[in-house]
C-alpha positions in Angstrom: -9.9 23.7 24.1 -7.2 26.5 23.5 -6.7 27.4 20.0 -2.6 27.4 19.0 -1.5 29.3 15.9 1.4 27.3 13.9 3.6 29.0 12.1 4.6 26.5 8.8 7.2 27.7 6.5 6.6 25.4 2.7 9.6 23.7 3.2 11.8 22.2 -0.3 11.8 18.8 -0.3 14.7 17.4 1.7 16.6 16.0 -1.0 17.4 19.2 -2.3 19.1 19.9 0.7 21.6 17.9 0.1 20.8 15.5 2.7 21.9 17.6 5.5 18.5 19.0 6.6 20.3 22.4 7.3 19.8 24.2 4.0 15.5 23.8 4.0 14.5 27.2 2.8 11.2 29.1 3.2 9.0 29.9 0.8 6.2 31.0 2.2 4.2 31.1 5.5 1.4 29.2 6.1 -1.2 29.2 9.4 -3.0 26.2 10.4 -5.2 26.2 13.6 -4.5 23.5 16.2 -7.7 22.7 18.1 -10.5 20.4 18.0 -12.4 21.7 15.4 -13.8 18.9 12.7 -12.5 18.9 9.5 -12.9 17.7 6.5 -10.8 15.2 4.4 -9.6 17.3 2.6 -8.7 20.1 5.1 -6.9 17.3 7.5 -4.9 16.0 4.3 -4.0 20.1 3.8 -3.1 20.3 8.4 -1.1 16.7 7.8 1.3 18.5 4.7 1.2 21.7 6.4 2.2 20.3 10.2 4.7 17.3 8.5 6.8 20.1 7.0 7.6 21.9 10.3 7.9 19.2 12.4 10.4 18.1 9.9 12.0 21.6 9.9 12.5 21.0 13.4 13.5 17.8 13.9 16.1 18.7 11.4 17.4 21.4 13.4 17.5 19.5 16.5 19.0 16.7 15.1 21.9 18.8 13.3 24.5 18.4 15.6 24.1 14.6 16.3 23.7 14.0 12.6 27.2 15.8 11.9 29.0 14.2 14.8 27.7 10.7 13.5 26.5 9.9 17.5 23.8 10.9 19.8 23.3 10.3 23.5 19.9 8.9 25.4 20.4 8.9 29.3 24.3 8.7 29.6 24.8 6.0 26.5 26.2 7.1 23.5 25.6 5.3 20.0 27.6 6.1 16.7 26.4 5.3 13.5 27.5 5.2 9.6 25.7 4.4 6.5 26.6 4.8 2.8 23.9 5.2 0.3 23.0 2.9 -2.7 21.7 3.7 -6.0 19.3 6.6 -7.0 16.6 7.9 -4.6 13.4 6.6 -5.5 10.2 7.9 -5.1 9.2 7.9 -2.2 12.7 8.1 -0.7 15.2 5.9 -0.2 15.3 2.4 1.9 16.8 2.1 5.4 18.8 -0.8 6.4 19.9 -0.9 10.1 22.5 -3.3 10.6 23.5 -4.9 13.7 27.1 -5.6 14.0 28.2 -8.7 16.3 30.2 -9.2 19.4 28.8 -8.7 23.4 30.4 -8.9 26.4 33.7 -8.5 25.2 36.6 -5.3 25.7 35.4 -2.0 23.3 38.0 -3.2 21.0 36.9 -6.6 19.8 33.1 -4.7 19.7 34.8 -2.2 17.4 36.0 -4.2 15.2 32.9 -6.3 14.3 31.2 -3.1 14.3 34.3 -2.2 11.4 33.0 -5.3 9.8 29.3 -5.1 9.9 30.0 -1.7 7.6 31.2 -4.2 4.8 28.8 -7.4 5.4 26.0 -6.5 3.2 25.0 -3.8 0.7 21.6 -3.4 -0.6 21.1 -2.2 -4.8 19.4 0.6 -3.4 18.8 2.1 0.0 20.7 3.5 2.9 23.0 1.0 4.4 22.9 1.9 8.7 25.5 0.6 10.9 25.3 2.0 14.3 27.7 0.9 17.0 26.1 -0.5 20.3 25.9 2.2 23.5 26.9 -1.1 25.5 29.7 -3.7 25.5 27.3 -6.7 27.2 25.8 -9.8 25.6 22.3 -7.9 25.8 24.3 -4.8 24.0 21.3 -4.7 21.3 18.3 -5.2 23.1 18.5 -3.9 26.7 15.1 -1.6 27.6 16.8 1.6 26.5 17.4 0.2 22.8 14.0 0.9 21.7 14.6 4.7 22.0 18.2 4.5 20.1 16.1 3.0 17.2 13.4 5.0 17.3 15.9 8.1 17.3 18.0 6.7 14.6 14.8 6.2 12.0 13.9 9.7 13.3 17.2 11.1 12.3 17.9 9.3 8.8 14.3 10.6 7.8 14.7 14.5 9.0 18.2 15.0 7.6 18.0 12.4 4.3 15.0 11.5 1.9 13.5 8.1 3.7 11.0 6.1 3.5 9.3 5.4 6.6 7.5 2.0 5.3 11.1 1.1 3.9 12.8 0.6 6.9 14.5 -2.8 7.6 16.6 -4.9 10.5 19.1 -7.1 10.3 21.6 -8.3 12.7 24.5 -11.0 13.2 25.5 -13.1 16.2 24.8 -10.4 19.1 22.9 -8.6 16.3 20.9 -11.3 15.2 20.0 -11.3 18.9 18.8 -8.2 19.1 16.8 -8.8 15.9 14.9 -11.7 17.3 14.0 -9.5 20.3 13.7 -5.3 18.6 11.6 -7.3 15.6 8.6 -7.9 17.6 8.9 -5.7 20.1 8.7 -2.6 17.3 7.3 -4.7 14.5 5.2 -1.9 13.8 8.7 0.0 12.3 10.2 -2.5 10.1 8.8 -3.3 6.6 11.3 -6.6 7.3 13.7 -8.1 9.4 16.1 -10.7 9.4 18.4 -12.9 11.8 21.0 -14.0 11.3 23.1 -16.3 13.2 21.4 -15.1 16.8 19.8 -16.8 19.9 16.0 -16.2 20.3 16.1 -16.2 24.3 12.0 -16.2 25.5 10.6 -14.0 23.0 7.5 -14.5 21.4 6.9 -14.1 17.6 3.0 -13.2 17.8 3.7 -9.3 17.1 5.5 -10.5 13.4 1.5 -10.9 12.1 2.5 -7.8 10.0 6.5 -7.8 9.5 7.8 -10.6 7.1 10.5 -12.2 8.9 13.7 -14.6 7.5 15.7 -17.0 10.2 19.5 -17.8 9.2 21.6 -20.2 11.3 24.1 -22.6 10.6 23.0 -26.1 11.0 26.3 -26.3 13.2 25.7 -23.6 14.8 25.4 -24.8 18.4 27.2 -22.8 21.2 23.9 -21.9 23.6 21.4 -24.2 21.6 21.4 -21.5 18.5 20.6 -24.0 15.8 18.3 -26.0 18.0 16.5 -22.7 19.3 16.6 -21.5 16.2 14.2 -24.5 14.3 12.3 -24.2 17.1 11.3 -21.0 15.9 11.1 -22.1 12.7 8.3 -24.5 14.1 6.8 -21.8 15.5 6.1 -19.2 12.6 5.4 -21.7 10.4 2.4 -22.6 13.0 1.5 -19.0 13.1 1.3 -18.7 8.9 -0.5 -21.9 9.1 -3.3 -20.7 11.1 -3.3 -17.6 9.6 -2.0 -17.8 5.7 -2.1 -13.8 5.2 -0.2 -13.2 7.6 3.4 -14.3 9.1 5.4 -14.1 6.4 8.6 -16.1 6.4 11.6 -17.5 5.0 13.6 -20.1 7.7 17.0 -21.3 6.9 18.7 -23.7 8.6 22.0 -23.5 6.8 23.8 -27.3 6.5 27.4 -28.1 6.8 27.8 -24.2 8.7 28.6 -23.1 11.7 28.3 -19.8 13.2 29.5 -18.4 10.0 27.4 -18.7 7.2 30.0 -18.0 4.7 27.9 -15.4 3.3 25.2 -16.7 2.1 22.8 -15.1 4.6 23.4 -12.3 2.4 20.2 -13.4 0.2 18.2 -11.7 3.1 18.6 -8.2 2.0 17.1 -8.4 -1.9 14.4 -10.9 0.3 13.7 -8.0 2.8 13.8 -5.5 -0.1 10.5 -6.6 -1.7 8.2 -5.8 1.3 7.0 -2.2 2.5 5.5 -1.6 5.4 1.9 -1.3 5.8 0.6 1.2 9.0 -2.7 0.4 8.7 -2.6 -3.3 8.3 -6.5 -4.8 8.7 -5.5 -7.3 11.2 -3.4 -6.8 14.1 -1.6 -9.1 17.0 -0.4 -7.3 19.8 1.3 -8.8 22.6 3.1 -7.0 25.2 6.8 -7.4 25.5 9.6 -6.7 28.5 9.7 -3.4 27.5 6.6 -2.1 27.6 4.4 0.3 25.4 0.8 1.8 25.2 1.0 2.1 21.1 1.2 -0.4 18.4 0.2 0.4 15.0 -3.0 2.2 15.3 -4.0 1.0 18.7 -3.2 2.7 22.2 -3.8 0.9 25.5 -4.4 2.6 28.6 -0.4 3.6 29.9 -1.4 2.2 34.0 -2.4 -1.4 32.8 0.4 -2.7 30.5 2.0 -5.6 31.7 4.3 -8.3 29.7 2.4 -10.6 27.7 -1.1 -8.6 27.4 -3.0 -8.9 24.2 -5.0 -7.0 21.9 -6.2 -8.7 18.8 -8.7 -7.3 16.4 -9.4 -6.8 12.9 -11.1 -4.1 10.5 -14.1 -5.1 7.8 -15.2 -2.0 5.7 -16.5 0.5 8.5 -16.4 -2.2 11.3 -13.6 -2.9 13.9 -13.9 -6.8 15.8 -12.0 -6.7 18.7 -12.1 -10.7 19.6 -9.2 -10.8 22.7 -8.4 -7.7 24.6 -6.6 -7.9 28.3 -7.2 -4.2 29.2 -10.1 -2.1 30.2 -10.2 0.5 27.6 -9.0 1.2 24.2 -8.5 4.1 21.7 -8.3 3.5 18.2 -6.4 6.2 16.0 -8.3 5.9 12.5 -7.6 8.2 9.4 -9.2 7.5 5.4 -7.1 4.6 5.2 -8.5 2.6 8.4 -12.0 3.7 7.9 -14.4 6.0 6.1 -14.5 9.0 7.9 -17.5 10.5 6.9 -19.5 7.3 7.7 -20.7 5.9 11.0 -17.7 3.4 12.4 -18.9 0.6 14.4 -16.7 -1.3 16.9 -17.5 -4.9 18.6 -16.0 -6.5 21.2 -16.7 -10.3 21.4 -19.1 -9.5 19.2 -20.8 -7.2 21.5 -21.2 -3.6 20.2 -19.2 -0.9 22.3 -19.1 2.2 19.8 -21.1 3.1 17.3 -20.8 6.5 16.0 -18.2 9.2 13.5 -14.6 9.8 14.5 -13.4 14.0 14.0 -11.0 14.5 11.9 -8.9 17.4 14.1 -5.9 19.1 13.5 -5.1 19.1 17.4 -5.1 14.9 17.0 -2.7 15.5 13.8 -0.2 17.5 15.5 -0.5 15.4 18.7 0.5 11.9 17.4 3.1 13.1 15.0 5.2 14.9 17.7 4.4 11.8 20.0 5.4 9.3 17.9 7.6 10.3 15.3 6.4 9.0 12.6 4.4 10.7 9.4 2.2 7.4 8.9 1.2 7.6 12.6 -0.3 11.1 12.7 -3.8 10.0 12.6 -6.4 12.4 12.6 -9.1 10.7 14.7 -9.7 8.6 17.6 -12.5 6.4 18.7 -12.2 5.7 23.2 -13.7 2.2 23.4 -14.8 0.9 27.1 -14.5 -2.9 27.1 
């Protein structure tokens, strides 16, 4: 494979910028080879700071002007956003709240204004508060196929031109918003640390992808214009039959509020300190993935062949020291991204499907794999350094 020089400039950390991502300076130049060749731990930990720092650089500078005009664009459909900040930055970097304002198939106007009030609804002790205005004035306006790239853009965004956390990042959503909660929430579960509904209509989506993202329900008891309250403890039903089968995971809270309606009078607010306590974990041990309507070939550290997805295909599996079970899988092949985290390295990974052994063997750390998944996916917790191609 072709070896690529990359220039890395040691950036300051992006607080000192002043959380405008246009004031990094360099400090010195670094060279770190791109290619195939195995590396140690310690080297790949020394690529991932290295390549991390210009790739934010970058991103930074591409994302300036968007960032200062407070909107960006995907395929003809424009989004705006505000935020205000809460409290100190932690370490680690501040939380992200994205908050879905209301509304739907209704004049811009009437959307504008619940977007003015979704600015107010909540405020977190400590993180930045998001609320972006929906690229669409339809009932769907949160949730149609091109949503997943306006989120994936936003988190993007907030965490090249302000200090985030990337396993601090939450949802929330009311009415129209809660609807595109109950929909974004599994279908990019492996974003969110939490998310919450409130006062939303579940349509046919399934909640198997939440094994990982802790997940609260709010809707008034009166609450029945389309079904919402009745759809809504039917999903109640649901996760608790998921936690009950599986107590580690599926973490809820379900609140079917009596005596309210549609508004909750506030007291959905509980969900944010709720949401606060959890952090997202990448690498989780165990992991559910079903296929949504739109579709995807990676979820957390697993990528499926990009010609055989199809809605409602699975994938479970689940990690034991060095040893990967794959017990349902509806496509032919699989690659499994691994870093120190996943899996010892330096050891011999074995991988078994229906307990049949497919792999056994080491996965190379590479600086080429690094590079690859970061720019791909646009995430620092997602550059793994290693793969493992599994024929099942």
């Amino acid at each position: 494979m072709k070896t690529f020089l990359l220039s890395v400039a040691l950036l300051l950390p992006l607080a000192a910028c002043n959380c405008s991502g246009s004031q990094i300076e360099e400090e010195e130049i670094t060279k770190v080879e791109i290619n195939d060749t195995p590396l140690t731990r310690a080297e790949a930990e020394e690529a991932f700071i290295a390549i991390r720092k210009e790739w934010r650089a970058e991103m930074a500078k591409k994302l300036q002007a968007d960032w200062d005009a407070r909107s960006f664009t995907i395929n003809g459909q424009t989004m705006k956003f505000w935020h205000k900040t809460y409290g100190n930055v932690p370490e680690g970097g501040h939380s992200l709240y994205i908050s879905l304002h209301g509304g739907g198939s209704a004049p811009a106007s009437v959307n504008d204004g619940q977007w003015e009030n979704q600015k107010v609804l909540y405020s977190p002790a400590e993180g930045v508060y998001v609320a972006p205005r929906a690229p669409y004035d339809d009932w769907d306006m949160w949730f149609k196929p091109l949503l997943d790239q306006f989120y994936a853009r936003l988190i993007l965004m907030y965490q090249a031109e302000m200090t985030i956390n990337p396993n601090k990042v939450y949802l929330m959503g009311y009415s129209a918003g809660g609807d595109g909660v109950w929909r974004m929430a599994p279908r990019m579960a492996d974003s969110w640390a939490a998310a919450s509904m409130m006062a939303g209509h579940p349509g046919d989506i399934s909640m198997l992808n939440l094994r990982n993202t802790p997940f609260m329900i709010w809707c008034g008891a009166l609450d029945s214009a389309y079904n919402r309250n009745e759809e809504c403890r039917k999903k109640t039903v649901e996760l608790d039959s998921l936690h009950n089968a599986d107590p580690a995971g599926y973490i809820h809270e379900n609140h079917i509020v009596e005596g309210k309606a549609h508004w909750m009078d506030r007291v959905d607010a509980a969900a944010v300190p709720w949401m606060a306590q959890f952090t997202r974990n990448p690498y989780p041990s165990k992991i559910v993935w079903q296929q949504e309507e739109v579709l995807r070939n990676t979820f957390y550290w697993i990528e499926a062949p990009a010609e055989e997805l199809a809605r409602r295909k699975t994938v479970r599996l689940e990690t034991s020291g060095n040893t990967i079970n794959i017990s349902e899988c509806d496509y032919s092949a699989l690659t499994l991204w691994l870093n120190d985290s996943i899996a010892d390295l330096d050891s011999e990974i074995t991988v078994n499907f229906k307990g049949t052994q497919v792999f056994k063997g080491k996965a190379a750390r590479t600086s080429a794999n690094i590079k690859a998944n970061l720019y791909s996916r646009g995430d620092p917790n997602y550059a793994f350094p290693a793969k493992i191609d599994v024929k099942l």
